[in-house]
N, C-alpha and C positions, 0 to 999 in steps of 0.2 A: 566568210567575208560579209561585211557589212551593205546590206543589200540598197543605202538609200546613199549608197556614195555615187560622184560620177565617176565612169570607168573609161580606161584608157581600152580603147579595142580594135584600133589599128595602126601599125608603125609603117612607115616607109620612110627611105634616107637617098641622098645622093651623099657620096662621102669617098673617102679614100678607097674604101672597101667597094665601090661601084655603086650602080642603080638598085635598089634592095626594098622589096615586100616584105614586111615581117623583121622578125628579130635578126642581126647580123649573124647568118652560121659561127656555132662555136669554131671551126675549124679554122675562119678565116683569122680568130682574132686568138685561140692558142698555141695551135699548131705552128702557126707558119705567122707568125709575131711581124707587123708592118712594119716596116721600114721608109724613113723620108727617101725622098726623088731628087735627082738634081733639078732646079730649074734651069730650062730652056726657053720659056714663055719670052724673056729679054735678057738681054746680056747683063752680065754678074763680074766683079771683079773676084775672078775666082769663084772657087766651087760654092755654091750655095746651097743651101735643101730645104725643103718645107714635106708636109705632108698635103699630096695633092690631089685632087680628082680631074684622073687620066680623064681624057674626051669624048666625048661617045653623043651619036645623033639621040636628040630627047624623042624623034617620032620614033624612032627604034623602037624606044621601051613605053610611048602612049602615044599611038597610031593618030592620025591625024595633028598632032601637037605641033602649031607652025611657031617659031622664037626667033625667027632671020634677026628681027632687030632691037631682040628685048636683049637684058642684061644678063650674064649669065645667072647671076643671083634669082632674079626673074624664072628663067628659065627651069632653073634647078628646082624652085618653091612649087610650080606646076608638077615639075615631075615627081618630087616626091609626096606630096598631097594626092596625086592619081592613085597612086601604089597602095597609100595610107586608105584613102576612100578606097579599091580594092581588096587589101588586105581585114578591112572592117565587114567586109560584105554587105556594104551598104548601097542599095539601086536608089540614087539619087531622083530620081524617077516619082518614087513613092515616098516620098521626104519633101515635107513644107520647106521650100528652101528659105524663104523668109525667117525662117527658126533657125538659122545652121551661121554661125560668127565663123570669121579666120582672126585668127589672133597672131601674129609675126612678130619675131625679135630679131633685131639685129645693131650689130654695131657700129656698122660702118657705113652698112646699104648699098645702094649700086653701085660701089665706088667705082667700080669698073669703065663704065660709061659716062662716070661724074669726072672722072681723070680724061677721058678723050675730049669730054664738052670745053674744060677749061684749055686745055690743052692745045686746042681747034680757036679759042678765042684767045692766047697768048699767041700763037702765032697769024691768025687772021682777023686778029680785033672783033669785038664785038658781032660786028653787021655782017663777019664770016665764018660766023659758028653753024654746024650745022643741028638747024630744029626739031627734026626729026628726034636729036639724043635726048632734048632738054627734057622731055616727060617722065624719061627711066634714067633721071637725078636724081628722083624723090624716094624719099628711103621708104615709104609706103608702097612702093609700085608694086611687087613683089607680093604683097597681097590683095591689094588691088585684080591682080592677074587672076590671083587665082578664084578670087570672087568672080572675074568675070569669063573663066572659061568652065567654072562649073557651075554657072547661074545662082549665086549663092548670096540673098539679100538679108541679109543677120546683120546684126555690128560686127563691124571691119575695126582692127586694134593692130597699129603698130607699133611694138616698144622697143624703147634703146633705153635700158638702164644697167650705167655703168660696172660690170661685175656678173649684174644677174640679169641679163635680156633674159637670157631661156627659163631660168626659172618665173620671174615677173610675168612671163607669157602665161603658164603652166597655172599659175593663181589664177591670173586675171579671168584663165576661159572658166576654171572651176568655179568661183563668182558668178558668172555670166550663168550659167548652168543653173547654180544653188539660187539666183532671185528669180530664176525664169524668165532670161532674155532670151535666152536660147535653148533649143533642145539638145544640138549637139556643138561641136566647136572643132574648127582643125586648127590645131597649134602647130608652128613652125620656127622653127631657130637656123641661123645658120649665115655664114659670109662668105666670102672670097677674097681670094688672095691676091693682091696687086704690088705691082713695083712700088710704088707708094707706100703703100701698108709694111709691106715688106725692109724699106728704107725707114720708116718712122719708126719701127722695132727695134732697127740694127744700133739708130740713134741715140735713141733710149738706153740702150744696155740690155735688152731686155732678151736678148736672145742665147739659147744652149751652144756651145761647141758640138754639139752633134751637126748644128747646122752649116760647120766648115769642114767636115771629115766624114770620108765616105767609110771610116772602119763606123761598126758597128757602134757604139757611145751610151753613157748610162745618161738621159737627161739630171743630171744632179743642180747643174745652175742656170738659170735663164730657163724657157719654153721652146720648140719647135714650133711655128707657125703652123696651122691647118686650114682647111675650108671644106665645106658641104654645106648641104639644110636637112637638117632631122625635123619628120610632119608628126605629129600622134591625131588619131581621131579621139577626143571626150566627147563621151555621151551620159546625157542626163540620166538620171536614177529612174532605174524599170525600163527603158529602153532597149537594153540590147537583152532582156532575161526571155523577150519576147524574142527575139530571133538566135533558131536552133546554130546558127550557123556564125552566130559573133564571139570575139574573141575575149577572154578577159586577163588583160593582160595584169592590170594593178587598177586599184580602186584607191580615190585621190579623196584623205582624209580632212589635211590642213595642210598651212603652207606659211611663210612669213621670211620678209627680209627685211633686215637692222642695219644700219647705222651705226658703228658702237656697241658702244648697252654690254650688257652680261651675257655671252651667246649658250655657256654653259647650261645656267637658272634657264634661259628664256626656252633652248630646245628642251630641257626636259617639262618645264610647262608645260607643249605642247605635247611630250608626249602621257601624261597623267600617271605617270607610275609603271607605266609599260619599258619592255626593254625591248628595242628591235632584234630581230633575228637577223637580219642585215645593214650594213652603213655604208652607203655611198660616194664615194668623196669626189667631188668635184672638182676640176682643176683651176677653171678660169683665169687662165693664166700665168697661175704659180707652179714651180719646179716641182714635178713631179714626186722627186727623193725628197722635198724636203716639204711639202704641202703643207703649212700650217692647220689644214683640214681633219690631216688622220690624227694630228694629236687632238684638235677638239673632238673628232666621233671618241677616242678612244676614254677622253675627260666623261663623256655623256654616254656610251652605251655599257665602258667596263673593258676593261684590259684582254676579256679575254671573248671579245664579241666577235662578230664576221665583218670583217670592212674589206671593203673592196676600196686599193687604190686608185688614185686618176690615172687614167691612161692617156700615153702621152699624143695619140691623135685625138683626143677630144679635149685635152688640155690646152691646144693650139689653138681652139677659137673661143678665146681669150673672155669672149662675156657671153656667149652665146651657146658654149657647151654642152650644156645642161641636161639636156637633152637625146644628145648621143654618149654622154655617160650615164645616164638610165640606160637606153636600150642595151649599151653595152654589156651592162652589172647585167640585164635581164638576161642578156643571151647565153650568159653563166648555169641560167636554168636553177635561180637560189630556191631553196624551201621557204615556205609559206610562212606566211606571219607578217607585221610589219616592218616597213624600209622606210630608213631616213634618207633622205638624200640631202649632201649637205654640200655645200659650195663657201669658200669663204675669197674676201677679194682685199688687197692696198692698196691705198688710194695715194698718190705722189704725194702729197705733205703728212705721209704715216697716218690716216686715219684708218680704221680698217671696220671692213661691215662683213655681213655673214648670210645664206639664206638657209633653211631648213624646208624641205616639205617632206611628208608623212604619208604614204602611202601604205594598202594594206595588197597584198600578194595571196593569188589564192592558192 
C-alpha cells in the first residue's frame, strides 16, 4: 500500500444492523440477510416498511452521552463518531484537537425536529413554537455536536450534495488532509427516516413493492427507504504507521463526482491503467436489480471483475449511502489491491451524474 495515502482507520455506524465498532459482522449481513420492519413510529395506511434503526439508549453504548433534546440524527452522529474514535484507537487526549475536521453529509438533516418546529408553528402560530427545537433545524447541528462533545476545533464541513453527500464528504476530508488543514477528519453520512420523507418517496413513485408486503420481495423497482450515520476516522499520511495499534482499513487514493461527462474515459483516467480487484456499487437511490452502476463498473473494470452489488439497506439512504456501502463491501473481507467505489445518481429532468473514488486495500 501506498504509504503517503490518508487512511481510513476507524468505522463506526448506527444502522439497521445496531450500534457497531468496526466493520459490520459478516454474519449479520450474509447469514441472516436484513429484512425491512413495519413502521409503527405513526400511522400508515396499511402495511408500510422501511429499513430501520430499532431504539436503543445512546448512554448505553457511550456512557455519559446526554441527547434528551437533540435530533435523533444528532444523536446517532455522536454515537457513532465515539465508536469510530474507539475503533481508531485514538486517545483524543494526545491529539492537537485544532488539527482534527468533522466533515458530515446529509440530505435531509434533522428533519426530525424540523417537522415538529413547523408543525408547532402551523398549529400555534409563529410566537407558539417552541425555541428550544429551532437550533437542531440546521442541517449542520449534527456536526456541530459532535465537534462539541469531543472538543474538536479543525474545519467543521457539512454537505448535502444531491446523489453524493457520502461520497463529496469522503473527498472533501482527503482534501483537507492532503493541503494540511488537518491531521485527521471524522467523516459522517447518514439521515433519518420521517413521515414526511417517507410521504415525499411514496409521492414520487420512488418506492419498491417490497415496501407494501410483508412476504420476502426481490427490490427490482423503486428503493426501500433506510436510515443510520456511518462515521470513518482519515488519518493523514504517517500517522497512524506510528501507532502499533491503528487499523488500516483502505487508503484513499482519489476521488471525483461529475455531472454528465463520459463516466466510462473519466473513471478509467483515474485509474491509470490499473484494473481494480474490486467494484463497489453504490446505490443512492436506484433499484438495486437494476442499478445502472454495475453496468458501468462492469463497462470499466471487465466483464469478468469482482463487483459487489448495492445492497438494499444502504441503497435506502438515497444520497448519503456511500459510506455504509463501503463498510459493507469491507466486511466481505475482499483481497487486497485496489477498489473503486462507484455510485451513480438521476436527476428528475434525466440528467444523470456519477462519483468514483479509488481506494487501495491492504
Amino acid at each position: 500500500m501506498t504509504p503517503t495515502l490518508p487512511t481510513i482507520t476507524g468505522i463506526g455506524s448506527v444502522s439497521p444492523y445496531g450500534p457497531l465498532a468496526g466493520l459490520i459482522p459478516p454474519e449479520l449481513t450474509a447469514q441472516c440477510p436484513l429484512e425491512p420492519s413495519a413502521i409503527t413510529a405513526w400511522k400508515t395506511a396499511g402495511l408500510r416498511r422501511a429499513f430501520l434503526v430499532k431504539p436503543f439508549r445512546p448512554a448505553d453504548v457511550v456512557p455519559g452521552l446526554k441527547t434528551r433534546r437533540l435530533d435523533r440524527l444528532s444523536a446517532w452522529a455522536l454515537v457513532a463518531s465515539s465508536l469510530a474514535i474507539k475503533d481508531a484507537g485514538i486517545d483524543l487526549s494526545q491529539v492537537d484537537r485544532s488539527r482534527v475536521a468533522v466533515v458530515f453529509a446529509t440530505s435531509f438533516g434533522c428533519v426530525e425536529l424540523t417537522e415538529a418546529f413547523y408543525q408547532s408553528a402551523a398549529a400555534n402560530g409563529w410566537s407558539g413554537t417552541d425555541p428550544s427545537t429551532f437550533p437542531e433545524t440546521l442541517a449542520n447541528a449534527p456536526a456541530s455536536h459532535v465537534a462539541l462533545f469531543h472538543d474538536l476545533r479543525g474545519p467543521n464541513i457539512t454537505v448535502g450534495s444531491k446523489g453524493f453527500a457520502g461520497e463529496s464528504a469522503l473527498i472533501q476530508a482527503a482534501s483537507l488532509l492532503r493541503h494540511g488543514q488537518a491531521d485527521l477528519a471524522i467523516v459522517l453520512a447518514g439521515d433519518t427516516l420521517t413521515r414526511a420523507v417517507y410521504e415525499w418517496y411514496e409521492a414520487a413513485d420512488l418506492l419498491s413493492p417490497a415496501c407494501y408486503n410483508s412476504e420476502s420481495l426481490p427490490v427490482a423497482d423503486g428503493f426501500v427507504p433506510s436510515e443510520g450515520v456511518t462515521a470513518l476516522v482519515l488519518e493523514a499520511a504517517g500517522r497512524c504507521e506510528v501507532r502499533s495499534e491503528a487499523h488500516s482499513y483502505a487508503r484513499f487514493r482519489s476521488g471525483c463526482w461529475v455531472a454528465g461527462g463520459q463516466p466510462v474515459e473519466i473513471a478509467r483516467q483515474m485509474l491509470c491503467g490499473c484494473v481494480p480487484s474490486l467494484t463497489i456499487c453504490a446505490g443512492n437511490g436506484a433499484p438495486c436489480a437494476t442499478s445502472p452502476t454495475i453496468g458501468l463498473a462492469r463497462e470499466i473494470a471487465g466483464q469478468n471483475a469482482a463487483v459487489v452489488p448495492p445492497q438494499a439497506v444502504a441503497a435506502g439512504l438515497a444520497d448519503t449511502g456511500a459510506l455504509l456501502h463501503l463498510i459493507l463491501a469491507l466486511s466481505s473481507r475482499p483481497s487486497s489491491g485496489l477498489a473503486l467505489l462507484l455510485g451513480t445518481s438521476l436527476g428528475t429532468s434525466g440528467d444523470s451524474g456519477f462519483a468514483a473514488l479509488l481506494l487501495e486495500l491492504p
